[in-house]
DRENPA-3360 file (N, C-alpha, C; in nm, 2 decimals, always signed):
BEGIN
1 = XXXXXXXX = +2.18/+3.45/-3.15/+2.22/+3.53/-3.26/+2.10/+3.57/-3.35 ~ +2.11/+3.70/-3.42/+1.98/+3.72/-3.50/+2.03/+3.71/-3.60 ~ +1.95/+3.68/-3.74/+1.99/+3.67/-3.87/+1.91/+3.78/-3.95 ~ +1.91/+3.88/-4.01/+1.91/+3.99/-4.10/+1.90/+3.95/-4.22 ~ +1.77/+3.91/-4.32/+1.74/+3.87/-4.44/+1.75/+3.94/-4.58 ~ +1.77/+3.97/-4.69/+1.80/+4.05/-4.74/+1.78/+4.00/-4.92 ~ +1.69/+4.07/-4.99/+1.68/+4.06/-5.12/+1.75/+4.08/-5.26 ~ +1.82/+4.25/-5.17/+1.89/+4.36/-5.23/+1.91/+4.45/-5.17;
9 = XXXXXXXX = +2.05/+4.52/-5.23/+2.08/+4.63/-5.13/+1.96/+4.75/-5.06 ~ +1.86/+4.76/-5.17/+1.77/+4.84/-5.11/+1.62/+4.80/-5.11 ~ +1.64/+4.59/-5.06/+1.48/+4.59/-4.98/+1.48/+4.59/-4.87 ~ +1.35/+4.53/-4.83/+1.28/+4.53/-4.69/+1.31/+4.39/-4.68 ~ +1.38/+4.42/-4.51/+1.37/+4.25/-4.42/+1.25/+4.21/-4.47 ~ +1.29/+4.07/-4.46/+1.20/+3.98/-4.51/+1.13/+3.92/-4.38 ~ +1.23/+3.91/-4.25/+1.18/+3.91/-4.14/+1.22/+3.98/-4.02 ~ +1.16/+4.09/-3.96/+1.22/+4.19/-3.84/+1.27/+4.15/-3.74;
17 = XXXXXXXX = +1.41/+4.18/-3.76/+1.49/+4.11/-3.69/+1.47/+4.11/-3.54 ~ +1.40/+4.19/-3.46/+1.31/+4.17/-3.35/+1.25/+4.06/-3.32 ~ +1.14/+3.98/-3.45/+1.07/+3.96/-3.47/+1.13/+3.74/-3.40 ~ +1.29/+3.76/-3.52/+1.34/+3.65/-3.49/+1.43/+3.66/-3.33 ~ +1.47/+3.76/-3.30/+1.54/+3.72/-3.17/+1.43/+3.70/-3.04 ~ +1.31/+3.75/-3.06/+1.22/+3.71/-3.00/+1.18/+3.57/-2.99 ~ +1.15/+3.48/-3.13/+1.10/+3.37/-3.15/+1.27/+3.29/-3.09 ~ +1.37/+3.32/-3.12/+1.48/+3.26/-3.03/+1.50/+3.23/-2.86;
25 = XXXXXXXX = +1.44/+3.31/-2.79/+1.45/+3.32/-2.66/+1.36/+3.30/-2.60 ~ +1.24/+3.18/-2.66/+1.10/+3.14/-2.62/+1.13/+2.97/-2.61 ~ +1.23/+2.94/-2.51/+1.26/+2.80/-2.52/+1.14/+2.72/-2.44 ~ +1.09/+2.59/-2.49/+0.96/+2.54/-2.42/+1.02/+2.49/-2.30 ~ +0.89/+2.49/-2.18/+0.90/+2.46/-2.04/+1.01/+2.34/-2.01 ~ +1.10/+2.31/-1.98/+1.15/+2.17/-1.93/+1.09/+2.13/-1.86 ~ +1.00/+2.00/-1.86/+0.96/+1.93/-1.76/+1.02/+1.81/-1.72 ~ +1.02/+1.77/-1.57/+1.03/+1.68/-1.53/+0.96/+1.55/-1.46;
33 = XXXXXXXX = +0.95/+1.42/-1.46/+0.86/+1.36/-1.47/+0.92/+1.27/-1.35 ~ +0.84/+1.24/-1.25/+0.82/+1.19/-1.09/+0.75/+1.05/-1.12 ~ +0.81/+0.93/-1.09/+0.69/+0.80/-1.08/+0.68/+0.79/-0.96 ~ +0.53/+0.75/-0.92/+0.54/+0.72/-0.79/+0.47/+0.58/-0.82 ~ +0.48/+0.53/-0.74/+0.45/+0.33/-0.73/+0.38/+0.38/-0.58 ~ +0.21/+0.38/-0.62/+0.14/+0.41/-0.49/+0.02/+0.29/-0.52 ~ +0.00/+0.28/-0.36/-0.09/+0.13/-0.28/-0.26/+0.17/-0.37 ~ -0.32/+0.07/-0.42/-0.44/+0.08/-0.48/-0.54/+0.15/-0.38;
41 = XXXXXXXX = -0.50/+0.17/-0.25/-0.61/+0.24/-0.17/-0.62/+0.42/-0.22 ~ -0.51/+0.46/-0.25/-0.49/+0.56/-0.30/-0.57/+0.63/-0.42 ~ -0.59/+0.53/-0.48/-0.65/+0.53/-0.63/-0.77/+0.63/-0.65 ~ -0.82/+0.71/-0.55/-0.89/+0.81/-0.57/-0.91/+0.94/-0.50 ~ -0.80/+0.90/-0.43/-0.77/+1.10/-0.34/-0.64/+1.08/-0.39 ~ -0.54/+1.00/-0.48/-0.42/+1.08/-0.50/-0.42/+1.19/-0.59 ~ -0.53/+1.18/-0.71/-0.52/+1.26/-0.80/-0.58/+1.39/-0.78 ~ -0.64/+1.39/-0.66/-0.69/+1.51/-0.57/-0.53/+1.59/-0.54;
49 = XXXXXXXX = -0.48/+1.50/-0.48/-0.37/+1.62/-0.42/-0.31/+1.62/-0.53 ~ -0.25/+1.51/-0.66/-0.15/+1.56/-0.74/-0.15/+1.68/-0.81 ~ -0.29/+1.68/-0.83/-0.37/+1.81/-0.92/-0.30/+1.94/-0.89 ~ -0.36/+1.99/-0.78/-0.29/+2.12/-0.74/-0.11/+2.09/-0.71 ~ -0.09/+2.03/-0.68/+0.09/+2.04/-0.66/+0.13/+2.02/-0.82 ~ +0.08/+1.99/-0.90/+0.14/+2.03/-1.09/+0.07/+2.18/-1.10 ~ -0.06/+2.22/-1.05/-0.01/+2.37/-1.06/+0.05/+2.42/-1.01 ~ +0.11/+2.43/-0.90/+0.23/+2.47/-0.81/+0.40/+2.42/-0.84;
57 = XXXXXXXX = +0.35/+2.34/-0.95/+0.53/+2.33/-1.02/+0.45/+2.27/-1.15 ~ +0.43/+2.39/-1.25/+0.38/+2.35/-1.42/+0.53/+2.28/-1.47 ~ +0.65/+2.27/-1.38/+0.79/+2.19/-1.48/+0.77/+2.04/-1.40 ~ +0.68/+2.01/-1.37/+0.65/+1.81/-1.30/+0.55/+1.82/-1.33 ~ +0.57/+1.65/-1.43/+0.52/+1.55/-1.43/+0.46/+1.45/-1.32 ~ +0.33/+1.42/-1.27/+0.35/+1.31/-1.22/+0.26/+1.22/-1.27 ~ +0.30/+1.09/-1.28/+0.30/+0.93/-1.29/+0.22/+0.85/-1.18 ~ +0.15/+0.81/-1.22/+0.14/+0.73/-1.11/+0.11/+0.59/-1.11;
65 = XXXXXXXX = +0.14/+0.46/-1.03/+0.08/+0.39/-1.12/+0.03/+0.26/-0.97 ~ -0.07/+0.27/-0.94/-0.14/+0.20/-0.82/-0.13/+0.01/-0.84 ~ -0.12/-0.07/-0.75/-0.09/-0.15/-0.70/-0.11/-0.25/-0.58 ~ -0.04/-0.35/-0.57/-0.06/-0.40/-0.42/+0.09/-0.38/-0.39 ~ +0.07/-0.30/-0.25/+0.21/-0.29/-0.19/+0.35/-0.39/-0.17 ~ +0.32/-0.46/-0.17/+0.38/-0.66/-0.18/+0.43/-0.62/-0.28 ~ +0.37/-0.64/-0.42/+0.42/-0.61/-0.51/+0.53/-0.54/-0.58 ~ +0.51/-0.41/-0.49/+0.59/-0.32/-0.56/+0.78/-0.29/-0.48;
73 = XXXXXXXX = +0.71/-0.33/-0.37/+0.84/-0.40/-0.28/+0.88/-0.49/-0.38 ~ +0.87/-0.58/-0.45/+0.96/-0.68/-0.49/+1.03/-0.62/-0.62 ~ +0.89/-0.53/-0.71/+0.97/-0.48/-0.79/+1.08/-0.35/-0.81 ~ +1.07/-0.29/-0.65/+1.22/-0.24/-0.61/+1.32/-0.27/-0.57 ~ +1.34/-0.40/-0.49/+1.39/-0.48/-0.53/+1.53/-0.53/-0.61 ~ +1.39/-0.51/-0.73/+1.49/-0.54/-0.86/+1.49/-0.50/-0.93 ~ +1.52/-0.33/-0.91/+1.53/-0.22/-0.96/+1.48/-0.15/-1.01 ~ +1.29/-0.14/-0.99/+1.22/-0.11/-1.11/+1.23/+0.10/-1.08;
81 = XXXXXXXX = +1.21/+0.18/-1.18/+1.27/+0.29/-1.21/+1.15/+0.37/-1.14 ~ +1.14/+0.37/-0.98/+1.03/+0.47/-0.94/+1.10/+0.56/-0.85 ~ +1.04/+0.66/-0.83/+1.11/+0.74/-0.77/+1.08/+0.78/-0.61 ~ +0.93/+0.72/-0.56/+0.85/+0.76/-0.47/+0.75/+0.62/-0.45 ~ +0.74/+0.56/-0.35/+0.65/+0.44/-0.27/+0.57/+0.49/-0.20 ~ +0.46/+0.48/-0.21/+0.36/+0.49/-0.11/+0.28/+0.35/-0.07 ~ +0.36/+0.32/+0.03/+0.27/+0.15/+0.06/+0.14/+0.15/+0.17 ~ +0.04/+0.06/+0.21/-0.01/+0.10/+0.26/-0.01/+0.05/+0.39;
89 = XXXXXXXX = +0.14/+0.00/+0.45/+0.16/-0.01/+0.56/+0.28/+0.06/+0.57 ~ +0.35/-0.02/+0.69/+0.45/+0.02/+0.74/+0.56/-0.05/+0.74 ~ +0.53/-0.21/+0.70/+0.67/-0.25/+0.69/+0.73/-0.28/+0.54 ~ +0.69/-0.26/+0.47/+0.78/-0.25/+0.31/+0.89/-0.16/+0.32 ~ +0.82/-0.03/+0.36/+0.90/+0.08/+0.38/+1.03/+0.03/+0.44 ~ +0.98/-0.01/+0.52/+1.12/+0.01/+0.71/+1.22/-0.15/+0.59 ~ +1.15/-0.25/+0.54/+1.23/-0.36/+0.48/+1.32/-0.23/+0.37 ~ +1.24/-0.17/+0.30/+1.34/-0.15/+0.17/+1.45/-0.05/+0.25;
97 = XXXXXXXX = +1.40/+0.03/+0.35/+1.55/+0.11/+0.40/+1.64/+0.01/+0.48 ~ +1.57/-0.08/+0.54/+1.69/-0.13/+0.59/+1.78/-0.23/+0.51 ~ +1.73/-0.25/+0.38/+1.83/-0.32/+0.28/+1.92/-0.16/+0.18 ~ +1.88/-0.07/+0.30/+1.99/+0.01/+0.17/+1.92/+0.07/+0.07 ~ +1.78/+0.08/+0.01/+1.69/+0.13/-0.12/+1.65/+0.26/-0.12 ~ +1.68/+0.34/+0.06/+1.58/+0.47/+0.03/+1.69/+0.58/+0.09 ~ +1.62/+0.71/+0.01/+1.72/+0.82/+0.03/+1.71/+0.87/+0.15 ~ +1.62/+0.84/+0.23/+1.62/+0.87/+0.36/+1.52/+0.85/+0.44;
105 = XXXXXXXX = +1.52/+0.83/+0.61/+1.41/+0.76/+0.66/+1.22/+0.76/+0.60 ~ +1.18/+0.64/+0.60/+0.97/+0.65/+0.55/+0.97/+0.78/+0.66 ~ +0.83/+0.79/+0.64/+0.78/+0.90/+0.65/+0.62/+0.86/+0.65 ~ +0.58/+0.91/+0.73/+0.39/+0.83/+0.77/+0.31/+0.98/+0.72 ~ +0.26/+0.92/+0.61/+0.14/+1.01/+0.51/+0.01/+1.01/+0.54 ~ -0.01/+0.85/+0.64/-0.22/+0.82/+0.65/-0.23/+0.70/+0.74 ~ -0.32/+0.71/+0.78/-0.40/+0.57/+0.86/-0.52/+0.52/+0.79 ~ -0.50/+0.38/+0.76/-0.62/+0.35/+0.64/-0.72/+0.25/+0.75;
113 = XXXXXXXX = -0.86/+0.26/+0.69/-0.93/+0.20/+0.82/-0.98/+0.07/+0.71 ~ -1.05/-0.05/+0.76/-1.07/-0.14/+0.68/-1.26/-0.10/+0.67 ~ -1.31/-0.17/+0.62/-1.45/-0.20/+0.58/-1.52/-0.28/+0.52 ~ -1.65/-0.31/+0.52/-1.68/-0.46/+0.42/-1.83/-0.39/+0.37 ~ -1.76/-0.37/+0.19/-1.85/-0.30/+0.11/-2.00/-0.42/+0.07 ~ -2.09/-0.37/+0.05/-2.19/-0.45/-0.07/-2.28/-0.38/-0.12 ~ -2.30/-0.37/-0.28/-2.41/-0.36/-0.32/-2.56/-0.30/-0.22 ~ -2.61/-0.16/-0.25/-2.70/-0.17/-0.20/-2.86/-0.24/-0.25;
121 = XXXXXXXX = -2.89/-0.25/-0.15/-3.06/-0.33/-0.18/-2.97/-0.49/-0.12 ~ -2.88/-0.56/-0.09/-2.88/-0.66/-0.13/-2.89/-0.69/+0.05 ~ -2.86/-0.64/+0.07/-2.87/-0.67/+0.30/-2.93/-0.55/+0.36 ~ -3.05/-0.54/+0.45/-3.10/-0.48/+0.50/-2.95/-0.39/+0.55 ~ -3.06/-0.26/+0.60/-2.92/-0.14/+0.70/-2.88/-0.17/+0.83 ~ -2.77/-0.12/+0.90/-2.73/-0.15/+1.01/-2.69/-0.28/+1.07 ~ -2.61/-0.39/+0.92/-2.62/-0.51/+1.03/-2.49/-0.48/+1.06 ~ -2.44/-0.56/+1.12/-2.32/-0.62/+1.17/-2.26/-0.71/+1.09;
129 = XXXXXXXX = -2.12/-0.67/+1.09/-2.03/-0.68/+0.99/-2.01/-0.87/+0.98 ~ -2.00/-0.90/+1.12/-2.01/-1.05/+1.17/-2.14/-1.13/+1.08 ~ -2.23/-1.06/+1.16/-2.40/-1.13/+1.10/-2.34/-1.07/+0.95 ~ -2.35/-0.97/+0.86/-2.36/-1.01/+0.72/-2.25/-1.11/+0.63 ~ -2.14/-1.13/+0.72/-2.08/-1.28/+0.66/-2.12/-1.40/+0.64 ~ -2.16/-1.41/+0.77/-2.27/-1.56/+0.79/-2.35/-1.55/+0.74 ~ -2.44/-1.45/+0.67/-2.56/-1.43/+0.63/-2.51/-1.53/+0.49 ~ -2.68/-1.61/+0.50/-2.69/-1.71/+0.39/-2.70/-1.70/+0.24;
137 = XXXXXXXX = -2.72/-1.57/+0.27/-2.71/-1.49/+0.07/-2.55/-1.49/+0.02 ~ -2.50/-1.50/+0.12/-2.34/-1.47/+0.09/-2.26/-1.61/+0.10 ~ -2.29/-1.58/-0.07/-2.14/-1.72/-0.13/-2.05/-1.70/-0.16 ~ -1.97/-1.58/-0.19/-1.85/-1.54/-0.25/-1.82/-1.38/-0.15 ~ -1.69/-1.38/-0.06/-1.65/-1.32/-0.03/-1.49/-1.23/-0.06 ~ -1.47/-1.10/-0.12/-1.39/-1.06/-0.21/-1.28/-0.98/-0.09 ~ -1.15/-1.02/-0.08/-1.09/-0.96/-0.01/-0.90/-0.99/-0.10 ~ -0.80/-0.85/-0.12/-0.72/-0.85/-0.16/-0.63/-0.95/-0.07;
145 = XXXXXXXX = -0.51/-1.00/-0.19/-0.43/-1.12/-0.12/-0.37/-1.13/-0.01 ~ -0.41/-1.14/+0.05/-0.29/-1.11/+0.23/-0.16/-1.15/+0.21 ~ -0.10/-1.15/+0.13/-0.01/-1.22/+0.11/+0.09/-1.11/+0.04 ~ +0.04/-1.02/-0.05/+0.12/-0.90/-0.06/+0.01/-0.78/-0.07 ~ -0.08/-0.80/+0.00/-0.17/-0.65/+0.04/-0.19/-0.67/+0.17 ~ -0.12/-0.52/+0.19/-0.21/-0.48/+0.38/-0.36/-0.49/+0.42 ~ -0.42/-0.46/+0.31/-0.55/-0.42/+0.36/-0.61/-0.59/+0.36 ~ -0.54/-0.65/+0.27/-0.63/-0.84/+0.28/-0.55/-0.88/+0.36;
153 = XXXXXXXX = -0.43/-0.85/+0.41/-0.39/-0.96/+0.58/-0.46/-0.85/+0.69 ~ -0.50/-0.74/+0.69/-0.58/-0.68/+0.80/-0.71/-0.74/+0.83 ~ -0.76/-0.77/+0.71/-0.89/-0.83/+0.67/-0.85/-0.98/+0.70 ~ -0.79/-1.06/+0.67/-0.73/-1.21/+0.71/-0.75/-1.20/+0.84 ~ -0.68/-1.09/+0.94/-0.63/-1.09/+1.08/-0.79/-1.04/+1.14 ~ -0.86/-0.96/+1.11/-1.00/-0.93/+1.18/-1.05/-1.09/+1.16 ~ -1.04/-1.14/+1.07/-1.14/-1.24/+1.03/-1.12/-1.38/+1.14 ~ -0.95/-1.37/+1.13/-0.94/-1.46/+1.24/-0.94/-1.45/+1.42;
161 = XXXXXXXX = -0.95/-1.31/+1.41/-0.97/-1.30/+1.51/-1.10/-1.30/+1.57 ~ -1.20/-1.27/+1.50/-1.29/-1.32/+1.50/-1.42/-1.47/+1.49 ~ -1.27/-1.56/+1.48/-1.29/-1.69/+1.47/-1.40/-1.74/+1.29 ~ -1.37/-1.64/+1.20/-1.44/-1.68/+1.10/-1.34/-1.73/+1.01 ~ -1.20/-1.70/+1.00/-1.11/-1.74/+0.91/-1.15/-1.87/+0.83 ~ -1.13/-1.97/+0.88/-1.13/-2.09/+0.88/-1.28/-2.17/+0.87 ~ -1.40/-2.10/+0.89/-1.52/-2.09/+0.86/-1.55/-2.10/+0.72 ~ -1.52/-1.97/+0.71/-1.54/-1.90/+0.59/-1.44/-1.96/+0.48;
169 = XXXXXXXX = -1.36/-2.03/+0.47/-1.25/-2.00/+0.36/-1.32/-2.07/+0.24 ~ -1.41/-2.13/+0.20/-1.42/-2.15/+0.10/-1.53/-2.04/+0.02 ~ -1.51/-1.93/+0.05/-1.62/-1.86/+0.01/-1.52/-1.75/-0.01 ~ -1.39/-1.73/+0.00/-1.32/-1.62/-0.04/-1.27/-1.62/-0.17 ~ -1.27/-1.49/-0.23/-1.24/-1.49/-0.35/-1.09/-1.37/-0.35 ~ -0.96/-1.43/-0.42/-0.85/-1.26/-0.41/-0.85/-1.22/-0.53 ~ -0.86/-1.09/-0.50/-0.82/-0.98/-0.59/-0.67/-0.96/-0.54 ~ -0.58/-0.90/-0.69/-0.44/-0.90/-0.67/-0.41/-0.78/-0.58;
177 = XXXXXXXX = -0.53/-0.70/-0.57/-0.53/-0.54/-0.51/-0.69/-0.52/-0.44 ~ -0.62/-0.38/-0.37/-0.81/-0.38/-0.33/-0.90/-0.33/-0.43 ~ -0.85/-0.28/-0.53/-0.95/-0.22/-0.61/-0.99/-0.37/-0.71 ~ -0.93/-0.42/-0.72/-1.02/-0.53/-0.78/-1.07/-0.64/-0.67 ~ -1.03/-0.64/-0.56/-1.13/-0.67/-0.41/-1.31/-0.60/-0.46 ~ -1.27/-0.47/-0.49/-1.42/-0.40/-0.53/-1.48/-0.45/-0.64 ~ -1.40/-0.45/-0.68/-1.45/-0.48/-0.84/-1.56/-0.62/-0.83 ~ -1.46/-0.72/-0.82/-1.54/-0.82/-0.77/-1.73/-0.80/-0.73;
185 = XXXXXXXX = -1.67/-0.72/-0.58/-1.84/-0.71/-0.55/-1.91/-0.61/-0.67 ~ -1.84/-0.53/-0.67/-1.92/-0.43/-0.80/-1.98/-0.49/-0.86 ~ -1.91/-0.61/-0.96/-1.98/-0.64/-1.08/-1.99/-0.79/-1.05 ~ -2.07/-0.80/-0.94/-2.17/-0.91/-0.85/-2.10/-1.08/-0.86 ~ -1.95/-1.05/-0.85/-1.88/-1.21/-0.88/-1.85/-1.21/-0.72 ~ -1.93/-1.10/-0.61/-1.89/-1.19/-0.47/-2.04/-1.05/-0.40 ~ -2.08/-1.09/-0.35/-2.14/-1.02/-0.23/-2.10/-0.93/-0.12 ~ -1.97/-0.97/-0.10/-1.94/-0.88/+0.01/-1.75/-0.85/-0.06;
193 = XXXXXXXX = -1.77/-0.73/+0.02/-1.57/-0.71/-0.06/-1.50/-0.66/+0.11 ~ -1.37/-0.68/+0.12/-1.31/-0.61/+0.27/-1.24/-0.50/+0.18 ~ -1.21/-0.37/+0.22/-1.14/-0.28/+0.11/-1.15/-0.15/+0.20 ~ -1.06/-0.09/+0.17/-1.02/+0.06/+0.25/-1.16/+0.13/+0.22 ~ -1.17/+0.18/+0.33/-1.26/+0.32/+0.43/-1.22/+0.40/+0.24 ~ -1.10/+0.47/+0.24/-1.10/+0.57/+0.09/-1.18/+0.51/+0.00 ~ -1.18/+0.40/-0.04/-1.25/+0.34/-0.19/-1.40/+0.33/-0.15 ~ -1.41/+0.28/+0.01/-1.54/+0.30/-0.02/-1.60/+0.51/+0.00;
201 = XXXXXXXX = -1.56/+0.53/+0.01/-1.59/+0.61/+0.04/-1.59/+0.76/-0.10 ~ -1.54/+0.67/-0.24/-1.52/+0.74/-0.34/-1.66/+0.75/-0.42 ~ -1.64/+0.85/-0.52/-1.80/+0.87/-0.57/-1.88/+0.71/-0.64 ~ -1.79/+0.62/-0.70/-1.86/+0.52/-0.73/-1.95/+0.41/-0.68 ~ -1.84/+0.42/-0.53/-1.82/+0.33/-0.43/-1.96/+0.33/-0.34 ~ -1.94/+0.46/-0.35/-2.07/+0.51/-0.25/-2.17/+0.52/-0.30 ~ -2.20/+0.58/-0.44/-2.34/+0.57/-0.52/-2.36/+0.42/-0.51 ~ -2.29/+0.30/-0.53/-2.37/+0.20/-0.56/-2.37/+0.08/-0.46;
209 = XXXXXXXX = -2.31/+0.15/-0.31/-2.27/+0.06/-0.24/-2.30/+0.11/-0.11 ~ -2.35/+0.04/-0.01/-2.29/+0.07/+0.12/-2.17/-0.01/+0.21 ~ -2.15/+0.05/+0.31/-2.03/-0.03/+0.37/-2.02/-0.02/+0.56 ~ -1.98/-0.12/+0.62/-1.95/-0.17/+0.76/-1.87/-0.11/+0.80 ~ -1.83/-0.02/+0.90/-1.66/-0.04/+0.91/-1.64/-0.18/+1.01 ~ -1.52/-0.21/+1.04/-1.49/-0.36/+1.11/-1.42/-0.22/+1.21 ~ -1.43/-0.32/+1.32/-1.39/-0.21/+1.45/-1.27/-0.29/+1.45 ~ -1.18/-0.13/+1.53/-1.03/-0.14/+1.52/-0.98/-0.27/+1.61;
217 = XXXXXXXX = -1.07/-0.27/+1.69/-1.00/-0.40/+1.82/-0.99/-0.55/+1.73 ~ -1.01/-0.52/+1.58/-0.99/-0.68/+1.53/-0.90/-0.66/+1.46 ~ -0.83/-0.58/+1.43/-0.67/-0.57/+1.33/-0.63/-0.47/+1.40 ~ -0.47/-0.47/+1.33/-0.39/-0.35/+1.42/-0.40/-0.20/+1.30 ~ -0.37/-0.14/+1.34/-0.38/-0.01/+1.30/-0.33/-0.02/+1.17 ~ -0.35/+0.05/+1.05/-0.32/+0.07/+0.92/-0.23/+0.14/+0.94 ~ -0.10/+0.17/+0.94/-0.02/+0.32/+0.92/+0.05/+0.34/+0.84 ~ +0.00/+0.37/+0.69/+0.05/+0.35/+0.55/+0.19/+0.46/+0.53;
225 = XXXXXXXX = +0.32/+0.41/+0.52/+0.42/+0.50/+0.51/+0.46/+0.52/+0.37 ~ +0.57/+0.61/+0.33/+0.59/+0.65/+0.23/+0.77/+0.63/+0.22 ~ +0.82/+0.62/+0.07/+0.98/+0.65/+0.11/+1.02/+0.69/-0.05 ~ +1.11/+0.76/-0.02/+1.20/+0.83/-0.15/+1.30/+0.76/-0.21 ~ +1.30/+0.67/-0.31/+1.39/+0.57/-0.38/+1.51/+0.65/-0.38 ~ +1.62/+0.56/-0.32/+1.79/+0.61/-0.35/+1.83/+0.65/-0.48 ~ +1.79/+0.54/-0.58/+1.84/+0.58/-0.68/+1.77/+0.66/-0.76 ~ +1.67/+0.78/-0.74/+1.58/+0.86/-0.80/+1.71/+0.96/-0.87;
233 = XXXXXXXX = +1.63/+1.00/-0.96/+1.71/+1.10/-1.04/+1.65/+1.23/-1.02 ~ +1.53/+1.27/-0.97/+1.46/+1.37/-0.89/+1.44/+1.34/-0.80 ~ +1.56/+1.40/-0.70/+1.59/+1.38/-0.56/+1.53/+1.52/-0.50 ~ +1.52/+1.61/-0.55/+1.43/+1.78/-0.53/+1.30/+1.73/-0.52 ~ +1.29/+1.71/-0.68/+1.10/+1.74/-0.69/+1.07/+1.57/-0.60 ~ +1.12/+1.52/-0.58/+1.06/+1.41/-0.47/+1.05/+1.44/-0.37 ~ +1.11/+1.53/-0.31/+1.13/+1.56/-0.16/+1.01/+1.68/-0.16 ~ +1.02/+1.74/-0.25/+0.89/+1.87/-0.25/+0.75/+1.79/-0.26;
241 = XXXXXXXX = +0.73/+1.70/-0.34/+0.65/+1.63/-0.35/+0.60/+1.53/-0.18 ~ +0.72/+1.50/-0.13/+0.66/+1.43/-0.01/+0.60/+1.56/+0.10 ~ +0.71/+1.69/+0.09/+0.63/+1.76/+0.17/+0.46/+1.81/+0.15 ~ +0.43/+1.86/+0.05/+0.32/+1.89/-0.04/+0.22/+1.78/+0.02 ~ +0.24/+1.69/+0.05/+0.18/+1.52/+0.06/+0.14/+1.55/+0.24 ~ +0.25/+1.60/+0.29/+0.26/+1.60/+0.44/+0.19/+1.73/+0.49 ~ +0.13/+1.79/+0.39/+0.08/+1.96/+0.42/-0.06/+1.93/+0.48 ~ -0.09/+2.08/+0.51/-0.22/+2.07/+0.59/-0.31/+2.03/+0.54;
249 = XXXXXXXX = -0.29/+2.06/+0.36/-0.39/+2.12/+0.27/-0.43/+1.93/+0.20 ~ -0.31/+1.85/+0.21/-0.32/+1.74/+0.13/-0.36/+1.70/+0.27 ~ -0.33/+1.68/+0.37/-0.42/+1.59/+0.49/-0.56/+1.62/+0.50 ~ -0.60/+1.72/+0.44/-0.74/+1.75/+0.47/-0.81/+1.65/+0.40 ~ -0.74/+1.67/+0.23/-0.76/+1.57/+0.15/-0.78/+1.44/+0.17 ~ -0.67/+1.41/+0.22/-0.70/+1.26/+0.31/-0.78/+1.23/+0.40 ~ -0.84/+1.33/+0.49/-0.92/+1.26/+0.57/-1.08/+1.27/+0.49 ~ -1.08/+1.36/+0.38/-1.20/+1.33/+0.35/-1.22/+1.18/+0.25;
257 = XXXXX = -1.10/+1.12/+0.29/-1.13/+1.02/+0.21/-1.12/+0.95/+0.32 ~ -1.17/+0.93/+0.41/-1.15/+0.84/+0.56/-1.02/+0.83/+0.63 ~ -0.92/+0.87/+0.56/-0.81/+0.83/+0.64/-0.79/+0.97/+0.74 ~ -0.74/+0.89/+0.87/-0.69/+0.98/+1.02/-0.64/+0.89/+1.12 ~ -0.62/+0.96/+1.20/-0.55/+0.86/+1.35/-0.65/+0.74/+1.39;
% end
């Protein structure tokens, strides 16, 4: 409706009535806002892809809020309000659909590779991932909880299969995730960290660090799946969002952060 102002029979609008039906039909953007509950390996190429897919829908929000995968399994569970899981395996996924929690079958987003970061200057180049464990400089070794992170039971499983498990255990230190696995060596409370190929491979990681990879024949493959919570209330922009994720343009993304077959 326009409203027509008026002083007296013979003034001037006080405001042109153009002027208001214009400022009436300028309703602000509705936005909608997406949580995703994604694995701490993520923590520095998600915001790579999220970027461009909010300029490709300016009405979504996204959230995000990184983790150990264990974790967030438990807190869907018990109903916590996310709309999108990105774990960095494969069986949280396959558990929460087969209890009934997802809008429709995981969906495989990445292959995460393991590696054992340190400090540079602190071990000559080229050793072997073996020799710099046992190496005598190293008293504190930083690896996420195996217990609800994939990448610290990958790291558990290389270790023991390489007969150091049980060696080593008094020199391990957990972080509740892998980024505080890093942290740890970062800020020199362990010598060596086990932590995803992406984080090392991020700008911090790399300026102040180098890293091993552990060859695949000592853990089984990473194949980090994704799933769309049942009870989402953005059942659209989640499903646009997992394609966008699955595009050529967001895998490129991903492999420049180490992840591939």
């Amino acid at each position: 409706m326009c409203f027509l102002y008026f002083t007296s029979l013979f003034s001037f609008f006080l405001i042109p009535p153009f002027s208001v039906c214009f400022a009436q039909s300028q309703k602000p953007l509705q936005t909608s806002t997406l949580t995703v509950a994604a694995a701490a390996d993520l923590r520095f190429v998600l915001p790579e892809i999220i970027s461009p897919f909010q300029t490709l829908n300016p009405d979504v929000k996204v959230e995000v809020i990184y983790g150990a995968s264990g974790k967030f399994y438990e807190q869907i569970l018990r109903g916590a309000p996310f709309d999108i899981f990105l774990s960095a395996d494969k069986e949280y996924p396959f558990l929460l659909y087969t209890k009934g929690y997802v809008a429709e079958e995981p969906f495989q987003y990445a292959v995460g590779r393991l590696v054992l970061w340190m400090r540079k200057g602190l071990f000559g180049e080229g050793k072997d991932w073996k020799e710099l464990l046992t190496n005598k400089k190293v008293s504190k070794i930083a690896l996420a909880n195996p217990l609800h992170a994939p990448y610290g039971k990958a790291a558990k499983t290389a270790l023991e299969n390489a007969g150091l498990w049980e060696k080593l255990d008094s020199k391990f230190v957990y972080g509740e995730n892998v980024i505080q696995a890093f942290q740890f060596a970062e800020e020199k409370d362990a010598e060596l960290a086990f932590i995803p190929l992406a984080i090392a491979l991020s700008p911090k990681a790399s300026k102040e660090g180098n890293y091993v990879e552990i060859p695949l024949s000592f853990y089984p493959k990473i194949l980090q799946y994704g799933i769309i919570i049942k009870k989402t209330a953005n059942l659209s922009i989640a499903k646009k969002f997992k394609d966008y994720l699955l595009s050529e343009e967001s895998q490129k993304t991903l492999k420049k952060y180490g992840f591939g077959p």
